[in-house]
N, CA, C and O atoms as a printed pandas DataFrame, in Angstrom:
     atom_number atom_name residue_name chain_id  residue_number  x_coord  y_coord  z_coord
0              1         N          UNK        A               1    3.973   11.289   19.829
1              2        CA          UNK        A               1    4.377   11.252   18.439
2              3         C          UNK        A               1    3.331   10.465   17.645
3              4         O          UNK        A               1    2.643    9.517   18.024
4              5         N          UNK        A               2    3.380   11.204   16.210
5              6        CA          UNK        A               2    2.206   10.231   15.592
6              7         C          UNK        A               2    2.290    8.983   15.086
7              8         O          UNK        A               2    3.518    8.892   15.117
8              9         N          UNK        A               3    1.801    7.595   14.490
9             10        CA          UNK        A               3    1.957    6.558   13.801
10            11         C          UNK        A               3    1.775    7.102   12.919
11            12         O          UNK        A               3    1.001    7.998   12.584
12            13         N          UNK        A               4    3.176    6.076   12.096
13            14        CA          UNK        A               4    2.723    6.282   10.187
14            15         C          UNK        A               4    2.281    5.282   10.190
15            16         O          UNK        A               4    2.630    4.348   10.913
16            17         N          UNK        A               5    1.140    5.279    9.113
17            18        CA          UNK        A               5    0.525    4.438    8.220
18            19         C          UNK        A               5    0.718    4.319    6.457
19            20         O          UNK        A               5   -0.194    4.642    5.696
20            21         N          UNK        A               6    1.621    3.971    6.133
21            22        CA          UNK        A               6    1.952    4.197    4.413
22            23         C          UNK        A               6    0.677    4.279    3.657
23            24         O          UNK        A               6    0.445    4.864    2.599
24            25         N          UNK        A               7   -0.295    3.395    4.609
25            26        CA          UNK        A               7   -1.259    2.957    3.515
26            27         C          UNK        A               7   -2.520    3.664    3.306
27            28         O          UNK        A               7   -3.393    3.340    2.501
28            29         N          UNK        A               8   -2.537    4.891    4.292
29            30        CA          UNK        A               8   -3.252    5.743    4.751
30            31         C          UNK        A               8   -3.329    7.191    4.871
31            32         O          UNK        A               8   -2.248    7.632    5.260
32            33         N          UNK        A               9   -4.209    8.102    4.681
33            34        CA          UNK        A               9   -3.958    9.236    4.345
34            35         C          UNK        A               9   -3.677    9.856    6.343
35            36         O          UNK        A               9   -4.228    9.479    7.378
36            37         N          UNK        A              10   -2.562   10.931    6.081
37            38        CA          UNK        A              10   -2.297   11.494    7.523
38            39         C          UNK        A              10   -3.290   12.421    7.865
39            40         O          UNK        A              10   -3.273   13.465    7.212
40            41         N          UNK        A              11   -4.227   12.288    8.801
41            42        CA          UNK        A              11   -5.130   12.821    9.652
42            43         C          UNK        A              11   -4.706   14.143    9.842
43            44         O          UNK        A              11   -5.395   14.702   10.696
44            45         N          UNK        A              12   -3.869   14.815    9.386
45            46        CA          UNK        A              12   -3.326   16.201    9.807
46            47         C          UNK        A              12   -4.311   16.944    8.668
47            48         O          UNK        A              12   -5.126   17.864    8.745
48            49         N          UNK        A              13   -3.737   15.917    7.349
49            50        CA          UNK        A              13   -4.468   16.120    5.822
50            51         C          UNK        A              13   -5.483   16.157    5.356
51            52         O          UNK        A              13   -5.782   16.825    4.366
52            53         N          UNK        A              14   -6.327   15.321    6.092
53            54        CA          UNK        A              14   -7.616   15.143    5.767
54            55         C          UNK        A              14   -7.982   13.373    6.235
55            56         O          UNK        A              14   -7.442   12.531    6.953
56            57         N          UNK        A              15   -9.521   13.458    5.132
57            58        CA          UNK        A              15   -9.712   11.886    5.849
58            59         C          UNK        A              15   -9.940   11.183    3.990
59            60         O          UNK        A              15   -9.499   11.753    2.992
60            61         N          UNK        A              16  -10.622   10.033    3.990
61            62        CA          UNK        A              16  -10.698    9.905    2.699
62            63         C          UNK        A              16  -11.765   10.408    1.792
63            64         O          UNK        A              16  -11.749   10.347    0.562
64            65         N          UNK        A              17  -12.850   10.998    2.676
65            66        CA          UNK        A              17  -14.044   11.488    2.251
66            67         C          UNK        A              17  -12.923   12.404    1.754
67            68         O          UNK        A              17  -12.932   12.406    0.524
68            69         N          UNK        A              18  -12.301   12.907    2.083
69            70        CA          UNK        A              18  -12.048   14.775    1.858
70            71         C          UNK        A              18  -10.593   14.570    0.153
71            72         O          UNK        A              18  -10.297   15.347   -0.755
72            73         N          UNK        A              19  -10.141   13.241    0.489
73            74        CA          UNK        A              19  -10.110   12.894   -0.987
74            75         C          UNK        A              19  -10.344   12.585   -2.222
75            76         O          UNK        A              19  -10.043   12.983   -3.347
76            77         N          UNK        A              20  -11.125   11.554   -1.592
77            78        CA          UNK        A              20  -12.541   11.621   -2.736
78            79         C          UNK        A              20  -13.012   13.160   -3.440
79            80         O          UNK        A              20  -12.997   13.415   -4.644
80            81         N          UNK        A              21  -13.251   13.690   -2.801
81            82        CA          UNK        A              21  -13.981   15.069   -3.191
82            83         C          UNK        A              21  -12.857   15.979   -3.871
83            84         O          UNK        A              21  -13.200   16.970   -4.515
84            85         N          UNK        A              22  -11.158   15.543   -3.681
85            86        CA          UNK        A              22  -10.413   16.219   -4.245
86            87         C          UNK        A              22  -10.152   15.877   -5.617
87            88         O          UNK        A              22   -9.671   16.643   -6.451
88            89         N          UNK        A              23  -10.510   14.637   -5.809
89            90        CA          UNK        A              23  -10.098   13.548   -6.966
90            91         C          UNK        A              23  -11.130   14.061   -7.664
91            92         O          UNK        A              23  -10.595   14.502   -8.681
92            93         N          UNK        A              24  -12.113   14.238   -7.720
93            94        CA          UNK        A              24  -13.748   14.594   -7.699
94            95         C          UNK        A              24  -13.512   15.993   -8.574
95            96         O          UNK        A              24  -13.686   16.194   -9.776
96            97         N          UNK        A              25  -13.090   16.811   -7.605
97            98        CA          UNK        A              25  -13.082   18.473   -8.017
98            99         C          UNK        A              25  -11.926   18.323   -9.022
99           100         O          UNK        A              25  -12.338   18.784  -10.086
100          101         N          UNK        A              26  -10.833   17.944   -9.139
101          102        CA          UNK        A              26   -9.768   17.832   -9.802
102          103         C          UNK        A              26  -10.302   17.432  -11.482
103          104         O          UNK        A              26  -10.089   17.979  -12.563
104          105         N          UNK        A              27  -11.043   16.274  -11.096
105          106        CA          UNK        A              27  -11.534   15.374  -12.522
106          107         C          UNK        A              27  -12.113   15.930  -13.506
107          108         O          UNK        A              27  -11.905   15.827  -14.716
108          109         N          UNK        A              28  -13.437   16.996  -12.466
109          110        CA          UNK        A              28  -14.576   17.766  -12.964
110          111         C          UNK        A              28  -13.966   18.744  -14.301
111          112         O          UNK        A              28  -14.510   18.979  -15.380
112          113         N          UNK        A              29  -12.409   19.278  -13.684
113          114        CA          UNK        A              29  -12.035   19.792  -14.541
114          115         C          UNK        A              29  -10.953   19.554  -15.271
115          116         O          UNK        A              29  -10.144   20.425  -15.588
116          117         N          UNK        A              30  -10.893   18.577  -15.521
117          118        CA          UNK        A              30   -9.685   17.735  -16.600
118          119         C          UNK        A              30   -8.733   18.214  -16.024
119          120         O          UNK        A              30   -7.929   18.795  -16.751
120          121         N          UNK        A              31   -8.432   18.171  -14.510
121          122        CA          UNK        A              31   -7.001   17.954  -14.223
122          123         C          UNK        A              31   -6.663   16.381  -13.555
123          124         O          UNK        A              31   -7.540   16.123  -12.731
124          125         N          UNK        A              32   -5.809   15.437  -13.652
125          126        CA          UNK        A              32   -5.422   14.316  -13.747
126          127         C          UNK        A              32   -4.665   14.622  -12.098
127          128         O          UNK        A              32   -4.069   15.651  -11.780
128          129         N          UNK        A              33   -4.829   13.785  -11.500
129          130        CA          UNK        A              33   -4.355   13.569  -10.202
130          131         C          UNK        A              33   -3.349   12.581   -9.462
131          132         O          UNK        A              33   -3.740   11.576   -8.868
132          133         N          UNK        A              34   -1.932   12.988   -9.561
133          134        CA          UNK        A              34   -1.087   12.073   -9.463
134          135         C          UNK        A              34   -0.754   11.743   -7.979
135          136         O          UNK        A              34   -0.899   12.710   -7.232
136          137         N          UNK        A              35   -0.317   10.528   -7.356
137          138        CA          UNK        A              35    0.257   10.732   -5.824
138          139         C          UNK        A              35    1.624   10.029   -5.978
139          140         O          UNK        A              35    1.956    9.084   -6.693
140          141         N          UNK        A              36    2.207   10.656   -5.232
141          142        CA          UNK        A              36    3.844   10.439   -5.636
142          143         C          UNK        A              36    4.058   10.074   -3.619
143          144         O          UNK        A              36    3.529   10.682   -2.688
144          145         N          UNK        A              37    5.205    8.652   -3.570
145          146        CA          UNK        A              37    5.020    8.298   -2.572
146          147         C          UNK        A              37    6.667    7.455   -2.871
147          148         O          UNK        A              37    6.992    6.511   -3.591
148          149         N          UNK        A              38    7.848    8.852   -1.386
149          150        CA          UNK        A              38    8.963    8.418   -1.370
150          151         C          UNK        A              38    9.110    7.791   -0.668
151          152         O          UNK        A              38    9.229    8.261    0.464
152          153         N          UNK        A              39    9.201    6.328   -0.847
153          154        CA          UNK        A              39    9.554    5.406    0.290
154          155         C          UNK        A              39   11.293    4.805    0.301
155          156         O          UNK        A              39   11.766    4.268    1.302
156          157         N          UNK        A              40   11.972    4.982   -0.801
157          158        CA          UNK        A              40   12.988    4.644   -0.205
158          159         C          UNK        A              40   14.003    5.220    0.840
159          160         O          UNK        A              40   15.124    4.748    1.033
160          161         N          UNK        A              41   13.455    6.327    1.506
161          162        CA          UNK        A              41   13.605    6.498    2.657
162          163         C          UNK        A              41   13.836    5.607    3.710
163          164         O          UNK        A              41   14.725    5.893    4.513
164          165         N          UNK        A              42   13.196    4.582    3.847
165          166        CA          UNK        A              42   12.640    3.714    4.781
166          167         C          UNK        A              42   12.927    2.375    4.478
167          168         O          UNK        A              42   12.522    1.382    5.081
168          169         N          UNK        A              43   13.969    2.449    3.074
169          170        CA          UNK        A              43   14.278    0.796    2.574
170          171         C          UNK        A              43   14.018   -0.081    3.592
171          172         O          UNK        A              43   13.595    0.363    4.660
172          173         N          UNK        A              44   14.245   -1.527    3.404
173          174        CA          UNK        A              44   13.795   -2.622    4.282
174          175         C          UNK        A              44   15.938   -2.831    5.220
175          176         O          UNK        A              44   16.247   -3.438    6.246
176          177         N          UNK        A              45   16.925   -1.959    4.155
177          178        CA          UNK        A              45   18.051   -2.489    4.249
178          179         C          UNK        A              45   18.533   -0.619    5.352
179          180         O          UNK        A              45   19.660   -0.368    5.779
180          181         N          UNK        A              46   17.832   -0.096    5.441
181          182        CA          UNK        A              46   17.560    1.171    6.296
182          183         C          UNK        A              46   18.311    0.897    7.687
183          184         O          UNK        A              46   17.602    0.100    8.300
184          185         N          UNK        A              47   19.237    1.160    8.303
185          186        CA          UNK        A              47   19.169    0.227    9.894
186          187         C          UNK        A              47   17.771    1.524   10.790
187          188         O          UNK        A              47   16.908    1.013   11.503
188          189         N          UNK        A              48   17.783    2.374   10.678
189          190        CA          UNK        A              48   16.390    3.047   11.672
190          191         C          UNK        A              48   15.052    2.376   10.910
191          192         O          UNK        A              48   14.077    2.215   11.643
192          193         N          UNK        A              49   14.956    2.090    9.925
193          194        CA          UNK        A              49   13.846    1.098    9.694
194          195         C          UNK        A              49   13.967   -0.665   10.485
195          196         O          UNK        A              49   13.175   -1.501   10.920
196          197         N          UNK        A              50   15.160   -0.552   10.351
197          198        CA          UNK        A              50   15.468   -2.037   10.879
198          199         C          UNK        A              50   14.989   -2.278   12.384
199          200         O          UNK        A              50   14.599   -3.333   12.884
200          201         N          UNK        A              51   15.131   -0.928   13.014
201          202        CA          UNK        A              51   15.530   -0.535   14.209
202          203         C          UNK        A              51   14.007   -0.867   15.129
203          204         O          UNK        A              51   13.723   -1.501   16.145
204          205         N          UNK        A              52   13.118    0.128   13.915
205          206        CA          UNK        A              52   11.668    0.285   14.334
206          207         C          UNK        A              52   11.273   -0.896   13.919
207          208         O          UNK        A              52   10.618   -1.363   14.851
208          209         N          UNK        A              53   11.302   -1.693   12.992
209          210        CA          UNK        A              53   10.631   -2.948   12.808
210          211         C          UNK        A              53   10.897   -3.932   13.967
211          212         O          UNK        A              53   10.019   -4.736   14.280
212          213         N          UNK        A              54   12.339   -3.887   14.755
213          214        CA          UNK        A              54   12.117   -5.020   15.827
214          215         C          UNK        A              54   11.938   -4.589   17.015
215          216         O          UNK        A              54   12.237   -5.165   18.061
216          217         N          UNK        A              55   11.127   -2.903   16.787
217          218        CA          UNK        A              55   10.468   -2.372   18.570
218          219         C          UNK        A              55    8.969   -2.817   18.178
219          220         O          UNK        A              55    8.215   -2.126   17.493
220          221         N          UNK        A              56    8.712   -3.852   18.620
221          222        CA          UNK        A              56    6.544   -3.830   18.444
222          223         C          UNK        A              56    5.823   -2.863   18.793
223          224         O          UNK        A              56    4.759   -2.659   18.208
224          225         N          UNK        A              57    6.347   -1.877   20.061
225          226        CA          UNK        A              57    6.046   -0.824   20.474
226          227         C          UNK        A              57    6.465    0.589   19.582
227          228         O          UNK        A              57    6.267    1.703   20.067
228          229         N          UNK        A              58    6.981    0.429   18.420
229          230        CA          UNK        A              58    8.037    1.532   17.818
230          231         C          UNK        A              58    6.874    2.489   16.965
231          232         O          UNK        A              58    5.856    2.155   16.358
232          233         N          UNK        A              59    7.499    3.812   17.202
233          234        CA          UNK        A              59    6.306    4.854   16.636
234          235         C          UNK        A              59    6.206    4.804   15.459
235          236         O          UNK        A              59    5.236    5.389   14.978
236          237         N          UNK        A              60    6.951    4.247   14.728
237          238        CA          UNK        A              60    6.494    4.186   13.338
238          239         C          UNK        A              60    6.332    3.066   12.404
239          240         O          UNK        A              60    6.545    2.960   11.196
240          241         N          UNK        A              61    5.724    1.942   13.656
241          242        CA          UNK        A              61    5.287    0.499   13.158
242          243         C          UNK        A              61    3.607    0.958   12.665
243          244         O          UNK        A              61    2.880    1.734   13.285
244          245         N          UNK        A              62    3.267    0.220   11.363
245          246        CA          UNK        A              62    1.909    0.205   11.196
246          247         C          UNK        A              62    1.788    0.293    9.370
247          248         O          UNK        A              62    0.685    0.301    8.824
């Protein structure tokens, strides 16, 4: 299973070079580039967030 990283783009997606160049192509032509990022999914008051925060080993620590 993969690690999430919130803070990081998912490797499935690309890398950051390959964002850059989207932000880039997007700009070139006056389109504005928003990133929308649902985290209350994962509240801190979550118990499967709770769950994974006290496995150190847990797949979706990071």
């Amino acid at each position: 299973m993969t690690r999430l990283y919130f803070y990081s783009i998912d490797p499935r997606l690309g890398d950051e070079d390959d964002f850059r160049a989207l932000a880039r192509a997007c700009h070139s032509r006056g389109i504005s580039l928003m990133l929308d990022g649902v985290f209350n999914h994962v509240g801190i008051e979550n118990p499967l967030f709770r769950k994974e925060l006290a496995d150190a080993d847990a797949v979706a620590r990071g």
